[in-house]
C-alpha positions as CSV (number, residue, x, y, z in Angstrom):
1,X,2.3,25.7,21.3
2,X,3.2,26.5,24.8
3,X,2.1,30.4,24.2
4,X,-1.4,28.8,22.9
5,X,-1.1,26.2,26.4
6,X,-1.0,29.3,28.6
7,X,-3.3,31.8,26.8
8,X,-6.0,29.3,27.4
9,X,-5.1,28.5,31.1
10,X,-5.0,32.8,31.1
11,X,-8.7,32.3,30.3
12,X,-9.9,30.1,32.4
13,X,-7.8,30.6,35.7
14,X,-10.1,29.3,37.7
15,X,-9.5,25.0,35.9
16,X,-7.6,22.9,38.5
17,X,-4.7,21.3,37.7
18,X,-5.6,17.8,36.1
19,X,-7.4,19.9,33.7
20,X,-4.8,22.2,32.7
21,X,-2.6,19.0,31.9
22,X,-5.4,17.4,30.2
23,X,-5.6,20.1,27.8
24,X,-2.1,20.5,27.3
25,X,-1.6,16.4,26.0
26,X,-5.0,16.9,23.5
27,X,-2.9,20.0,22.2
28,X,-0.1,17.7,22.0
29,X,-1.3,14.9,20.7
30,X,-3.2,17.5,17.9
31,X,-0.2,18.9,16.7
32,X,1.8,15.3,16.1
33,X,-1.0,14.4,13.8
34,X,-0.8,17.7,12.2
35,X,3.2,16.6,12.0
36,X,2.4,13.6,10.5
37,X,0.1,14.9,8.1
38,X,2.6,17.3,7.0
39,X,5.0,14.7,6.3
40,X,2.7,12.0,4.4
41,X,1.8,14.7,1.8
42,X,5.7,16.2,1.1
43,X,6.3,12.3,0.7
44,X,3.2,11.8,-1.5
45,X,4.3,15.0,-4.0
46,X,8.1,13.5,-4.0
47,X,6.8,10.1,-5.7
48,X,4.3,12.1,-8.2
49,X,7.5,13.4,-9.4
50,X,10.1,11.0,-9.9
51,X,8.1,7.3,-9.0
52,X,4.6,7.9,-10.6
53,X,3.5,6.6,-14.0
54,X,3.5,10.2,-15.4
55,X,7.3,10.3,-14.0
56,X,8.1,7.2,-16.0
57,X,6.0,8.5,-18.8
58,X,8.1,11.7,-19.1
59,X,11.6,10.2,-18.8
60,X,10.6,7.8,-21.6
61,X,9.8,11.2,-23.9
62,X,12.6,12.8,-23.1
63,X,14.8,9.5,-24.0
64,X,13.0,9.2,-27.3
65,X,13.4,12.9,-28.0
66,X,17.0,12.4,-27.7
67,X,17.7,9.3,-29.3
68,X,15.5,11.0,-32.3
69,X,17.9,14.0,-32.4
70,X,21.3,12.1,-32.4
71,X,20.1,9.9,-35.2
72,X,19.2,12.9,-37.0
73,X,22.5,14.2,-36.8
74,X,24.1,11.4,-37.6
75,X,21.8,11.4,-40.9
76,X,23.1,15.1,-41.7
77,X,27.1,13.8,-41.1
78,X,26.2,11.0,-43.6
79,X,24.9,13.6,-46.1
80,X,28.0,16.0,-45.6
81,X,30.0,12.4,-46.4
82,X,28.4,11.9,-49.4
83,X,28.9,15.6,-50.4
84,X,32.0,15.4,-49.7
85,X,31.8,18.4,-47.4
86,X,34.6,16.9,-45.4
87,X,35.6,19.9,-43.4
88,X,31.9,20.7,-42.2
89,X,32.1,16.9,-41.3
90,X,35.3,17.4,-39.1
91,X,33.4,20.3,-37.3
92,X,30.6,18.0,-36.7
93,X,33.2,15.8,-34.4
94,X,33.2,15.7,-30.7
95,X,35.7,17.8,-28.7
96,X,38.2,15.0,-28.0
97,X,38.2,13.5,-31.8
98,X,39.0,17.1,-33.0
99,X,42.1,17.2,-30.7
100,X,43.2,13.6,-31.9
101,X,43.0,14.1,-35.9
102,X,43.6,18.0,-36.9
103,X,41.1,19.1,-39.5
104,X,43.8,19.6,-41.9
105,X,44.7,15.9,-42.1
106,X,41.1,15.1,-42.1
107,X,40.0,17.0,-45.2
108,X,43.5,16.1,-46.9
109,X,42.6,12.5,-46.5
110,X,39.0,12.6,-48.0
111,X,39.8,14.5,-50.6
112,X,41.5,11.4,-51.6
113,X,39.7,8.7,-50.2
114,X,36.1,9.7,-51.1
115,X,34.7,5.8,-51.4
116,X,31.3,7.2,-49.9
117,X,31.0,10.1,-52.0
118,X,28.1,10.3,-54.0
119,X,26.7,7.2,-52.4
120,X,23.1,7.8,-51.1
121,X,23.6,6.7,-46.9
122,X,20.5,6.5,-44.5
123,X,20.1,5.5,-41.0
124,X,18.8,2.5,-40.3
125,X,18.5,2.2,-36.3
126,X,19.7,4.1,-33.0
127,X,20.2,2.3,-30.1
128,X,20.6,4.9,-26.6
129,X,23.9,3.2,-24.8
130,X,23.2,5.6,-22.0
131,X,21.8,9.4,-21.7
132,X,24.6,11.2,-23.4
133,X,25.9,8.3,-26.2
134,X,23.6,7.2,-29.0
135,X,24.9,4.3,-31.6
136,X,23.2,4.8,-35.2
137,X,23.4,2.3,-37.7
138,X,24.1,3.4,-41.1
139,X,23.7,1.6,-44.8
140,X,24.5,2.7,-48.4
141,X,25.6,1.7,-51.8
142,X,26.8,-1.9,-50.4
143,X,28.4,-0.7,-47.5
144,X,27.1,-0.2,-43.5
145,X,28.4,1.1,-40.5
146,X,27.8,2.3,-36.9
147,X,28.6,6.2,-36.2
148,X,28.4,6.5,-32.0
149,X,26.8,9.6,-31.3
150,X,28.1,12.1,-28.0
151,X,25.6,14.5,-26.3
152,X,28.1,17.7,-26.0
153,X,28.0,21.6,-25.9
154,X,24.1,21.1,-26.3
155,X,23.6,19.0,-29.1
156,X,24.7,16.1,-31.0
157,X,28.1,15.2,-32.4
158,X,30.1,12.4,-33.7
159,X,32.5,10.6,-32.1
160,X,34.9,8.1,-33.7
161,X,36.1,5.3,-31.3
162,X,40.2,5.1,-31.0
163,X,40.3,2.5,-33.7
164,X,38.3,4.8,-36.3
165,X,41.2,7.6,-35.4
166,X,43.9,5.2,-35.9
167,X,44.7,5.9,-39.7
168,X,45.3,9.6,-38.9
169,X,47.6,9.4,-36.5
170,X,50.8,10.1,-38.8
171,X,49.4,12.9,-41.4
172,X,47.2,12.1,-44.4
173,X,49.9,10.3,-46.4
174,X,50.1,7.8,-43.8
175,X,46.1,7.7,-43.5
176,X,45.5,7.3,-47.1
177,X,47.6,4.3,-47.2
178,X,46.2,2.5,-43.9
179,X,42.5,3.2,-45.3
180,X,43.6,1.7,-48.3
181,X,44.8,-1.4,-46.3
182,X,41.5,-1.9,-44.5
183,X,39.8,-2.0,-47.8
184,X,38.3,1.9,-47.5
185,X,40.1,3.5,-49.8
186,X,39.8,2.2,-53.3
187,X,42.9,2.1,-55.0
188,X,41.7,4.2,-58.5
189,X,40.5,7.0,-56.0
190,X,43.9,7.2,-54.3
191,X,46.2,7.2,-57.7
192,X,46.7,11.6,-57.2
193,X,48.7,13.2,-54.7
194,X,47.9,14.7,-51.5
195,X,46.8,18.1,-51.8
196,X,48.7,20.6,-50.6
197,X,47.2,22.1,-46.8
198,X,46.5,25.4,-48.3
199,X,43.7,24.1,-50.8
200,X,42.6,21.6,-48.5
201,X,41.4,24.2,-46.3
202,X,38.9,25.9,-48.8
């Protein structure tokens, strides 16, 4: 600005003083309202993006989107349950539940207590608790449940609350029996034997 102040006094060396100071406050004054300008548009494009109704509009899709992907995941665990396609179940697990209940006392378990097996299961709601956790209602052959759905590695897995874990704590013998105390683990299904860990990994 001052190169630009004193090219034009260069020009016209002949402009007395008052003049020369005049000039200089209209170029001053110009360039705060260029400043200002400036600054009212950045601001303007900053709300577009995260305050506008189109903002709003695109947050709410990609909630939807997500909640519409966990509870399809959670539909395709049910479906391995009633398969009984326990170990592919197990995989479908969040990190942390993995490192709480090996696979191996999983699959030994269900292959015993199987009370869902065969049963037709279908979501029936999913309700976002917050971005990465989805809870989806479940219902079939009598019985209902919730399965809480975890945002991890990129998509959707389940994840068992402490109290779901529980059973598993102490080997599948010890699982079978607490399932069969809280009523899911029908006594008829739980007359054999635990199967031995090499078969149960097949």
């Amino acid at each position: 600005m001052d190169r630009l102040i004193r090219r034009r006094t260069a020009r016209h060396p002949g402009r007395p003083p008052s003049a020369r100071r005049a000039d200089r406050a209209r170029l001053l004054r110009l360039s705060a309202v260029i400043a200002a300008l400036v600054a009212v548009a950045l601001t303007g494009r900053a709300q577009d993006s995260t305050g506008s109704p189109g903002g709003a509009g695109q947050a709410v899709r990609a909630g939807a989107t997500a909640t519409q992907a966990a509870r399809s995941a959670a539909q395709t665990h049910l479906g391995l349950l009633s398969g009984g396609d326990w170990a592919t179940a197990w995989d479908g697990w969040s990190g942390d539940a993995q490192r709480h209940v090996p696979r191996d006392t999983y699959v030994r378990t269900h292959r015993i207590c199987r009370p869902l097996l065969a049963v037709p299961l279908e979501t029936v709601r999913a309700v976002p608790l917050d971005r990465r956790t989805v809870e989806v209602g479940w219902r079939g052959g009598g019985a209902s449940g919730t399965l809480r759905m975890v945002s991890e590695g990129g998509g959707w897995r389940v994840a068992p609350t402490r109290a779901q874990l529980s059973p598993y704590a102490d080997g599948p013998g010890e699982a079978v029996a607490a399932l069969r105390r809280r009523g899911e683990c029908p006594r008829q299904e739980a007359a054999g034997r635990v199967p031995a860990a090499s078969s149960a990994a097949a």
